[in-house]
C-alpha positions as CSV (number, residue, x, y, z in Angstrom):
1,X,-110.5,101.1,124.7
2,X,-112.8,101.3,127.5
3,X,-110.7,100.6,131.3
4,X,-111.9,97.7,132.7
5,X,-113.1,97.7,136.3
6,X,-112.9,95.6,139.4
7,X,-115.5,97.9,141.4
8,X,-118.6,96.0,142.5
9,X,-121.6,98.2,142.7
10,X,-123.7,98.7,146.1
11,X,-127.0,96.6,145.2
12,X,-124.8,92.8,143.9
13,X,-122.6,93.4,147.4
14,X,-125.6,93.9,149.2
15,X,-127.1,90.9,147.8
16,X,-124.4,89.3,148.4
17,X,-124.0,90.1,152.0
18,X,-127.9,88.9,152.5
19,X,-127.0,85.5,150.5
20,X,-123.8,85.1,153.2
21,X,-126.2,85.8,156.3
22,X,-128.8,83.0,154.6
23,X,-126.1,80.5,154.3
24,X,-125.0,81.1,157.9
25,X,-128.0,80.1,159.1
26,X,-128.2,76.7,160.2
27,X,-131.3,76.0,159.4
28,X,-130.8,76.7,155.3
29,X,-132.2,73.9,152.8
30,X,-131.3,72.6,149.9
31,X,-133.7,75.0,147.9
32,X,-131.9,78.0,149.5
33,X,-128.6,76.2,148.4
34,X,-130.0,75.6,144.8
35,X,-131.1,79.2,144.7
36,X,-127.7,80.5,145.4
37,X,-125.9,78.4,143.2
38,X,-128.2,79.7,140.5
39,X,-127.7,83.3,141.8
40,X,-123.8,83.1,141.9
41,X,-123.2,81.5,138.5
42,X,-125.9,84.4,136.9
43,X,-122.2,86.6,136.5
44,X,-119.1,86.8,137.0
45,X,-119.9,89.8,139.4
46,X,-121.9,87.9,141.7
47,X,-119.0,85.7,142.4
48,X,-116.6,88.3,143.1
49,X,-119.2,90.1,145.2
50,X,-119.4,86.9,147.1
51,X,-115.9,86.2,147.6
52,X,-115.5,90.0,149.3
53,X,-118.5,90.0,151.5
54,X,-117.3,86.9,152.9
55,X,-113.4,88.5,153.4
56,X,-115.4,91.0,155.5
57,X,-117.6,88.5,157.4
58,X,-113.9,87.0,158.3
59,X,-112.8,90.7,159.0
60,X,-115.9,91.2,161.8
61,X,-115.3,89.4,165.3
62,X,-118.5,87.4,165.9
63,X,-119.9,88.7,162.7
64,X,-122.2,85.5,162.4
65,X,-123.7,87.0,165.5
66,X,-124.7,90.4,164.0
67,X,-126.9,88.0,161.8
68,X,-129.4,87.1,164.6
69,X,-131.9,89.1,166.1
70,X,-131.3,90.3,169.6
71,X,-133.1,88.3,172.3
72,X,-133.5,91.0,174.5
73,X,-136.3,92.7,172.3
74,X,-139.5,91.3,173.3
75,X,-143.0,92.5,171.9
76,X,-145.1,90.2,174.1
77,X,-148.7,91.6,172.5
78,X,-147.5,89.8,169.3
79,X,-147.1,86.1,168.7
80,X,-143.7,84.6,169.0
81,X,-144.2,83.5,165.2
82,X,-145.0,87.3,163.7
83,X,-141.8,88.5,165.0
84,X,-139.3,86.7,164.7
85,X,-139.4,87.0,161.0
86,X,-139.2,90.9,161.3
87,X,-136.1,90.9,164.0
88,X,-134.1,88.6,161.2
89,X,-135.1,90.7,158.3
90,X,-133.9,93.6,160.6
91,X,-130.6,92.3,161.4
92,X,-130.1,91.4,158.0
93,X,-130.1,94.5,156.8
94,X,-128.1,96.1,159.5
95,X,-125.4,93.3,158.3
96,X,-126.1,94.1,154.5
97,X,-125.5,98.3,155.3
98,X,-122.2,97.0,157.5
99,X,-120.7,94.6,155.0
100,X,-121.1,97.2,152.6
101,X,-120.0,99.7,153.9
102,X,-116.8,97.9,155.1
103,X,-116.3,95.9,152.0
104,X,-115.9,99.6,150.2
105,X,-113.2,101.0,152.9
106,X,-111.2,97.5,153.9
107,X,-111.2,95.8,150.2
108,X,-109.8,98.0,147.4
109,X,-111.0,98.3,144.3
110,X,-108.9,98.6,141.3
111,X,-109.0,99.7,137.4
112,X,-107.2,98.3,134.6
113,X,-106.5,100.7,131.8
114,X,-104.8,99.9,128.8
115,X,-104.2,100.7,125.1
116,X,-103.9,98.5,122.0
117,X,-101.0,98.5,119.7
118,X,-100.6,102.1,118.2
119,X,-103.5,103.7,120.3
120,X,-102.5,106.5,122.7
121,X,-104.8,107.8,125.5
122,X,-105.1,110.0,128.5
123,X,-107.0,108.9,131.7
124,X,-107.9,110.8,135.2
125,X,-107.4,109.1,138.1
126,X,-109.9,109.5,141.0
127,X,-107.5,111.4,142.9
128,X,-107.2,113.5,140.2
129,X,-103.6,111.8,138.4
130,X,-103.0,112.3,135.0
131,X,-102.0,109.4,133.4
132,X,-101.3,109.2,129.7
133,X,-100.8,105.7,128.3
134,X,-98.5,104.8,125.3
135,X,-98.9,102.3,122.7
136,X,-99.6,98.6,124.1
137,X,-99.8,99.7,127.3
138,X,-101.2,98.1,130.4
139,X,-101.7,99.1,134.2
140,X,-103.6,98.1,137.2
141,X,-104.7,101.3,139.8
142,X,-105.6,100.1,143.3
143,X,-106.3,102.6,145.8
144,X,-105.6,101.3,149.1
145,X,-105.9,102.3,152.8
146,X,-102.1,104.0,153.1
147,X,-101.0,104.2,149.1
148,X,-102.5,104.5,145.9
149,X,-100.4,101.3,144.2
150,X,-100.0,101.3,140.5
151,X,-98.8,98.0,138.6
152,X,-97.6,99.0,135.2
153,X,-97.8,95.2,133.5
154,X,-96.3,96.4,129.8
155,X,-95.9,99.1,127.8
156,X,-95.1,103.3,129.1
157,X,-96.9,105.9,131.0
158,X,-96.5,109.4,132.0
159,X,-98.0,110.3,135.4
160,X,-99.1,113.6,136.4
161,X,-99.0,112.8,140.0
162,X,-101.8,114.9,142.0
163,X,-99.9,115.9,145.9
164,X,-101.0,113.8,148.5
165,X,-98.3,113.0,151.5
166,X,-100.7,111.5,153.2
167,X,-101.6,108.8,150.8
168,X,-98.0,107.9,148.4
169,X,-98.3,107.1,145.1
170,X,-96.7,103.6,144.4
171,X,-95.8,102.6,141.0
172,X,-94.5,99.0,140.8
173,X,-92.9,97.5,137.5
174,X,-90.7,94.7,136.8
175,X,-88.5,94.3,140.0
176,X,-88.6,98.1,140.1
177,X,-91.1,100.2,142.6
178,X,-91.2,103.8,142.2
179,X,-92.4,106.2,144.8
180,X,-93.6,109.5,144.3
181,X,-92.1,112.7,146.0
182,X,-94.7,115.1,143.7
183,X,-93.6,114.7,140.4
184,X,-93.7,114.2,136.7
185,X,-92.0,111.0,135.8
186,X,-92.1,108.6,132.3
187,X,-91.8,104.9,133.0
188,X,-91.4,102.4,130.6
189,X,-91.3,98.9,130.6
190,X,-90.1,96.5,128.2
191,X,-88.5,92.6,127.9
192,X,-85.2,93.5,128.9
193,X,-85.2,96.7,130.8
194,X,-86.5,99.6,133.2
195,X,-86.3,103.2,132.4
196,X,-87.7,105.8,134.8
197,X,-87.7,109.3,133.8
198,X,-88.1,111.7,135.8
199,X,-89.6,115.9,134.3
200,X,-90.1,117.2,137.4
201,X,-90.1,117.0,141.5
202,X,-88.5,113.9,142.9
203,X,-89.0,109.9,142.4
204,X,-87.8,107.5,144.9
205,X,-86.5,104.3,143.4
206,X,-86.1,100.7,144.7
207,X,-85.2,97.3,143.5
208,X,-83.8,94.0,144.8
209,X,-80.7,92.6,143.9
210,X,-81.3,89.4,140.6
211,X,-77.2,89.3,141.2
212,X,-75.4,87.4,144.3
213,X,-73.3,89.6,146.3
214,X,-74.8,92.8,144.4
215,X,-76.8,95.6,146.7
216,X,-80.3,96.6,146.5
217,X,-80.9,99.5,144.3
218,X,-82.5,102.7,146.5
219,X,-82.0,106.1,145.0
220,X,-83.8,109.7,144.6
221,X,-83.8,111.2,140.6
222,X,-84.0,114.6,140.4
223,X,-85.5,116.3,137.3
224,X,-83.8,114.9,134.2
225,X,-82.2,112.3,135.2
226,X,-83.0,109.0,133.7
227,X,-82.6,105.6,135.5
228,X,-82.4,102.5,133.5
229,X,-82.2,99.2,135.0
230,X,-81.7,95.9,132.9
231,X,-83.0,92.6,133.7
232,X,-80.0,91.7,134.7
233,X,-79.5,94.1,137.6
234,X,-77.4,96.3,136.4
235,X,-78.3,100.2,136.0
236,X,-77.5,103.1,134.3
237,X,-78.3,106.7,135.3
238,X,-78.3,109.3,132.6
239,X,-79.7,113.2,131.7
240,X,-81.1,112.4,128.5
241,X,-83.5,115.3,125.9
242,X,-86.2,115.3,127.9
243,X,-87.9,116.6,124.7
244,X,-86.7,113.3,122.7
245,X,-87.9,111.5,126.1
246,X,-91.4,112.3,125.7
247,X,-91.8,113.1,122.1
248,X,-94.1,109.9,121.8
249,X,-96.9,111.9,123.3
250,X,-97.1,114.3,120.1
251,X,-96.8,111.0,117.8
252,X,-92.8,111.9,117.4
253,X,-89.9,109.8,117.8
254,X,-86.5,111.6,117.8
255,X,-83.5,109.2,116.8
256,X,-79.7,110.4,117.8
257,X,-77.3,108.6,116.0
258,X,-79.7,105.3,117.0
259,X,-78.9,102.0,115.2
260,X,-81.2,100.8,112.4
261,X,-81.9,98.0,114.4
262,X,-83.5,99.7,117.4
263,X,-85.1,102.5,115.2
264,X,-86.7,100.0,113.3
265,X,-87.8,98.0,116.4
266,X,-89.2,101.2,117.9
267,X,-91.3,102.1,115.2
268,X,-92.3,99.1,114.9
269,X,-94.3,99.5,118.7
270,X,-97.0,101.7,116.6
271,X,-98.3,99.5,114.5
272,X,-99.1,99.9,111.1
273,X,-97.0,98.6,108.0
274,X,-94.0,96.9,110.3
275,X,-90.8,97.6,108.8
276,X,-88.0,94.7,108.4
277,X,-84.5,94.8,107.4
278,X,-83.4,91.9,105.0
279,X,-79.9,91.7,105.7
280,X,-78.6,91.7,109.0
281,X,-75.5,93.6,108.0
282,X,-78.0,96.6,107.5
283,X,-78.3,96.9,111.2
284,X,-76.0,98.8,112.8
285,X,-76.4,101.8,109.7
286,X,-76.9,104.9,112.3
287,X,-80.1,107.1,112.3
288,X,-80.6,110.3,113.4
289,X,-83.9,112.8,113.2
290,X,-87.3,112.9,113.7
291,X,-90.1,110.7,112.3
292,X,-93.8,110.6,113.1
293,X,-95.0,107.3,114.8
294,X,-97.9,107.1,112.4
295,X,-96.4,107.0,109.2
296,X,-93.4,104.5,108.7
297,X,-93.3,104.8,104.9
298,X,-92.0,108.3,105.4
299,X,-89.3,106.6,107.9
300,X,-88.4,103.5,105.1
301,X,-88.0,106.1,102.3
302,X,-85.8,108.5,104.6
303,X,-83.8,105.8,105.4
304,X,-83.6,104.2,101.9
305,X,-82.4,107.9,100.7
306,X,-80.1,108.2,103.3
307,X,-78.2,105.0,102.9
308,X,-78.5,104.0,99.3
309,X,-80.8,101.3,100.1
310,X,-84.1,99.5,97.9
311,X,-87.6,99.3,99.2
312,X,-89.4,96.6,98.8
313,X,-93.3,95.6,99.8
314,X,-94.4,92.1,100.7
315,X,-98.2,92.4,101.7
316,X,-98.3,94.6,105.0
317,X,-94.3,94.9,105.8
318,X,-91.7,97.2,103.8
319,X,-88.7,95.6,103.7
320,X,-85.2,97.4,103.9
321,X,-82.4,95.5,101.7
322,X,-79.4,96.7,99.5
């Protein structure tokens, strides 16, 4: 799936910027007006090209003055009428150059990568990050002025972090916000928890307090330690197989005495046939080994070996009972 991007290119911000310096003008009709309107609701990109140009114009003291032509240039050979004309156009293209130029430093852009349900992918970052992407994964890249900020919305990523001290990379989840020391580090994301894990170099790791009377979480991982944190505040730090950890970027999952219930429910992340167990007494039977992400049959018939259980078929889900 292709990222998504927020970046406006040069030639919409520059017309843009020359629609803004039109408006300002006090003398604009209601043709000029109608012609904008039209303009703006041609796409989606014109509005947003709008909306930043005139952030900028707000940015500029006495930018609305950079839109008139100077009185101090005189051409007195030439009619008052033949120049007037030219000075404008001239200082509306000085304004166009400025407000792009500035729009592109002062406004960040951002990307939005993300991967459907059972797709895995590997993206590079323009500052040279490696990110790869898990299964139903989401997250938003914004580079800004002192940080290159990464919201991770769903789903898990491992970052290759390129060295920068200049510029830290931020990477903000949940209530969690993780800041790079040069590092290697999995985060994943889920409805009812946190986990940060951390391959190599150093992570810092803050959160606010969801619990009265409980203290802000602000820690350093070093390499292999593993930071969980629940929605409920609490948080767990552990040294877990960093081989299991990561298996999910060869299309593995390793299982260590796991319950059924939470295999199951992790497989089920991938897509394909889903798996479901029929009696709820089935789920705390213990599962341990590895199983490939791509092919749950094997898992439902490893399973069903295992722990004298049936398998049954209805339409796209295999179904685990006694």
């Amino acid at each position: 799936m292709k990222p998504t991007s927020e970046v406006i290119d040069e030639l919409t911000l520059a017309e843009a910027s020359a629609w803004l310096t039109r408006l300002q003008d006090s003398g604009r009709t209601a043709s000029a007006e109608a012609a904008f309107k039209e303009w703006l609701s041609a796409s989606p990109a014109h509005a947003r090209a709008f909306t930043r140009v005139n952030d900028v114009w707000e940015l500029i003291p006495g930018a609305a003055a950079m839109a008139q032509p100077p009185r101090t240039l005189r051409y007195h050979h030439r009619p008052r009428r033949a120049r007037t004309p030219w000075l404008a156009a001239a200082a509306c293209a000085a304004l166009v150059l400025v407000a792009v130029g500035i729009a592109r430093v002062l406004i960040p852009s951002s990307h939005t990568y993300q991967t459907a349900v059972g797709e895995q992918r590997t993206v590079m970052l323009e500052d040279h990050t490696r990110v790869t992407l898990n299964t139903d994964t989401r997250l938003v890249v914004e580079y800004r002025k002192g940080e290159r900020h990464v919201q991770l919305e769903r789903g898990e990523a491992l970052f290759h972090v390129a060295e920068n001290p200049r510029r830290p990379f931020v990477v903000q989840t949940g209530d969690a916000q993780i800041v790079d020391l040069g590092t290697v580090f999995d985060v994943r994301q889920d409805s009812q928890r946190v986990a940060v894990t951390l391959l190599e170099g150093k992570v810092w790791i803050g959160a606010q307090s969801t619990s009265p009377g409980q203290p802000a979480l602000s820690t350093v991982l070093m390499p292999g330690e593993r930071l969980t944190l629940g929605v409920d505040g609490a948080h767990v730090l552990d040294r877990p197989n960093l081989q299991e950890a990561t298996a999910w970027q060869h299309g593995q999952i390793y299982f260590d005495d796991t319950t059924l219930a939470d295999a199951v429910a992790e497989l089920n992340r991938y897509g394909g046939p889903g798996i479901r167990i029929a009696d709820p007494a089935l789920d705390d039977l213990r599962v341990s080994g590895v199983f490939s992400v791509r092919d749950p049959t094997e898992f439902a018939a490893a399973i069903a070996s295992l722990h004298d259980l049936r398998i049954a078929r209805v339409q796209r889900t295999i179904v685990l009972k006694r």
